[in-house]
C-alpha positions as CSV (number, residue, x, y, z in Angstrom):
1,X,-13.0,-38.8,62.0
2,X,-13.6,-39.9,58.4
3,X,-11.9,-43.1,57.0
4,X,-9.6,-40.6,54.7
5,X,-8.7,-39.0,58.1
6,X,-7.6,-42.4,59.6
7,X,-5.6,-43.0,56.4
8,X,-3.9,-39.9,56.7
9,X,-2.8,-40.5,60.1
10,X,-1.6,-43.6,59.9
11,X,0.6,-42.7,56.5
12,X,2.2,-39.6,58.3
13,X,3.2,-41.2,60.9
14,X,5.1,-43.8,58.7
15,X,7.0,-41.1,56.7
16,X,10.1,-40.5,58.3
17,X,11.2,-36.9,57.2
18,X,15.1,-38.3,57.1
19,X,14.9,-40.7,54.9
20,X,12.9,-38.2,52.5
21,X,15.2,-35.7,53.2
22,X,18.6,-38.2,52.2
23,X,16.4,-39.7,48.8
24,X,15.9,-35.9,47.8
25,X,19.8,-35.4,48.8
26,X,20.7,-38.4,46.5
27,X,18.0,-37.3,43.3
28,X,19.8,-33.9,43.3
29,X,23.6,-35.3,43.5
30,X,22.3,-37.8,40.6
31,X,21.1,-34.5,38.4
32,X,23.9,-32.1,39.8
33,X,26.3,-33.0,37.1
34,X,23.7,-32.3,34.2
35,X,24.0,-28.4,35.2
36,X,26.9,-25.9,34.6
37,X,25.9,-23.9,37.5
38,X,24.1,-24.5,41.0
39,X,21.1,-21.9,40.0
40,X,19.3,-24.0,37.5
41,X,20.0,-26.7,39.7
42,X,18.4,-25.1,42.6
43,X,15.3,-24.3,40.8
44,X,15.3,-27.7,38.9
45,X,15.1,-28.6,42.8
46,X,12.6,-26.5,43.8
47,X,10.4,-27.5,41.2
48,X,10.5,-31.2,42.0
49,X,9.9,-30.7,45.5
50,X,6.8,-28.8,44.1
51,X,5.6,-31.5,42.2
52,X,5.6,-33.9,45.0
53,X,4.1,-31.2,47.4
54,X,0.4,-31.4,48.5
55,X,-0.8,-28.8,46.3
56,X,-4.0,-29.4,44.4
57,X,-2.9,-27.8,41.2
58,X,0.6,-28.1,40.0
59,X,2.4,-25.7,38.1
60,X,4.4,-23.1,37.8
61,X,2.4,-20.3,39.1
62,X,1.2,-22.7,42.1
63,X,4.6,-24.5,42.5
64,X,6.2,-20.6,42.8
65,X,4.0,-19.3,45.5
66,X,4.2,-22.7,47.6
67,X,7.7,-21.4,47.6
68,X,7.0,-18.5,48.4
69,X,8.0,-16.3,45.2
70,X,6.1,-13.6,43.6
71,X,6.8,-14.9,40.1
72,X,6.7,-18.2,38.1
73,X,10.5,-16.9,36.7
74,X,12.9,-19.5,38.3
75,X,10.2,-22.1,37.8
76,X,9.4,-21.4,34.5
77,X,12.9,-20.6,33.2
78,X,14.1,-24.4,35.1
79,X,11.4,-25.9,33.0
80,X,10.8,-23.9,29.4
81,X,13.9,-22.3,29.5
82,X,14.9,-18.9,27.9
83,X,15.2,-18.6,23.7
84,X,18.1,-20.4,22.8
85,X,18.9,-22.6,26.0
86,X,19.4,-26.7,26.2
87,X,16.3,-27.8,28.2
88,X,16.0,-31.2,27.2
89,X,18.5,-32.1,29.9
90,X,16.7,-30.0,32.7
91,X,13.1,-32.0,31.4
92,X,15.3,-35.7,31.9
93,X,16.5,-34.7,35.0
94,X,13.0,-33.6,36.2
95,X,11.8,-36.8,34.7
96,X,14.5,-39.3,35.7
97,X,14.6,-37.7,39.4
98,X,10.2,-38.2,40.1
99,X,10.4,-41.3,38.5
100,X,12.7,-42.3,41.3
101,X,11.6,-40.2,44.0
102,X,8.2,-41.7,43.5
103,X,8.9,-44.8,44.0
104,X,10.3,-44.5,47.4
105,X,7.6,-42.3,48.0
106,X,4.6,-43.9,50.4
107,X,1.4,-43.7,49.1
108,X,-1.0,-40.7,50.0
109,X,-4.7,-41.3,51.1
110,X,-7.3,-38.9,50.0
């Protein structure tokens, strides 16, 4: 084993998946009242839990298959939005919600 191996070890067996699983709970009951319906909440969801996944590249192609889609469209409509839409408050939601998550987060050893 390599020294990034040990590293790895060590930091996932100090994650415990409940507490990640209650912070992500909290983030999306702090966003949920920025969205008229649960949809663009659920994507809005999906997408931050694809931006704190392991993947190397991160976006909406990448973040869509992780989940296991066969399109970008709930990603990219969460983030761009379609013609016409407010999605300022989806981008400080996104924001606001990492911001936070990240710093409960533990840090990740390459």
């Amino acid at each position: 084993m390599t020294t990034s191996q040990y590293a790895a070890v060590a930091a996932a067996h100090s994650v415990d998946p409940d507490r990640w699983q209650a912070e992500f709970s909290a983030v999306l009951d702090r966003i949920a009242p920025r969205f008229a319906r649960h949809q663009p909440l659920r994507h809005a969801g999906e997408l931050m839990a694809g931006m704190v996944s392991g993947l190397d590249r991160k976006n909406c192609w990448t973040i869509a298959e992780h989940r296991g889609d066969t399109t970008p469209m709930g990603c990219s409509i969460c983030w761009h939005g379609p013609a016409g839409t407010p999605t300022m408050s989806v981008t400080i939601c996104v924001t606001i919600a990492i911001d936070r998550w990240r710093r409960t987060r533990p840090p990740v050893y390459r």
